[in-house]
N, C-alpha and C positions, 0 to 999 in steps of 0.2 A: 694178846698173843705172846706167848713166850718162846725165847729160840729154839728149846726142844719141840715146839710143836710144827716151826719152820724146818729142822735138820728132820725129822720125820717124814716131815711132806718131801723133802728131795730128796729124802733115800731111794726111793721107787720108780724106778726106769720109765714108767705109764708118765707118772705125772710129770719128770723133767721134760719126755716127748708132749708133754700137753704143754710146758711151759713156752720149749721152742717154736710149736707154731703160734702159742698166741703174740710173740714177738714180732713175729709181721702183723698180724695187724689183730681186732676182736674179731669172735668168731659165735658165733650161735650152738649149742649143745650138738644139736643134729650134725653141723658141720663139723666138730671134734671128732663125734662117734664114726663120721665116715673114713678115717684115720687108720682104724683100729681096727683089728678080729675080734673084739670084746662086747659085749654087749652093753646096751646105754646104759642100762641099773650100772655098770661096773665106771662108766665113765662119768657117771653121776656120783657115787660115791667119791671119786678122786678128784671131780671139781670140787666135793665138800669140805675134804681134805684141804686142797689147795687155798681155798677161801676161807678156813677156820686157822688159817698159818696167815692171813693175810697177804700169800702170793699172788692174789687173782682176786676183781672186782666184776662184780653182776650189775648189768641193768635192765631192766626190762624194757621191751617196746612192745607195745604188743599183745601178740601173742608169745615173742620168742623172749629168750633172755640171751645178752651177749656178755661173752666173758672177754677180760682183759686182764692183761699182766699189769701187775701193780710192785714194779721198780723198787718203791721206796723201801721193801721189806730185806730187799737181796743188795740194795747199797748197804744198809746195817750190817748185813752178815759179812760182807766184804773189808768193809770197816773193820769190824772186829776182828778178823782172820791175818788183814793186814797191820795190825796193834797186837797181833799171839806173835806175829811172825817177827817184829820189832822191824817195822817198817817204816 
């Protein structure tokens, strides 16, 4: 995962809304797209997005797959942002 593939994924309005609700808690696909005016193929593509940036972790149960937010990718950038800033 490299940080342009992360500053990508959070340019996009959809997917930082997709990030703040997985902060409260994981959520199942279905549960995302009820969110949205977008369709699943659309909210599908921007979990793939989010998960090839390493923002978001998949696990399956099931049938469903649940997603969650994966912290450690957005302390790095924080990090860095706060070492641009001479922090």
């Amino acid at each position: 995962m490299a940080m342009q593939d992360t500053l990508h994924a959070l340019a996009d309005s959809t997917r930082r809304e997709i990030l703040n609700l997985l902060k409260q808690s994981r959520m199942s696909a279905g549960d995302i797209v009820k969110n949205f005016s977008v369709s699943g193929a659309a909210i599908s593509r921007h979990l793939s997005v989010l998960k090839e940036a390493g923002l978001i972790r998949d696990e399956r149960e099931g049938k469903f797959i649940y997603y969650e937010l994966n912290t450690t990718v957005l302390e790095e950038i924080m990090l860095w942002m706060s070492e641009l800033k001479g922090e």
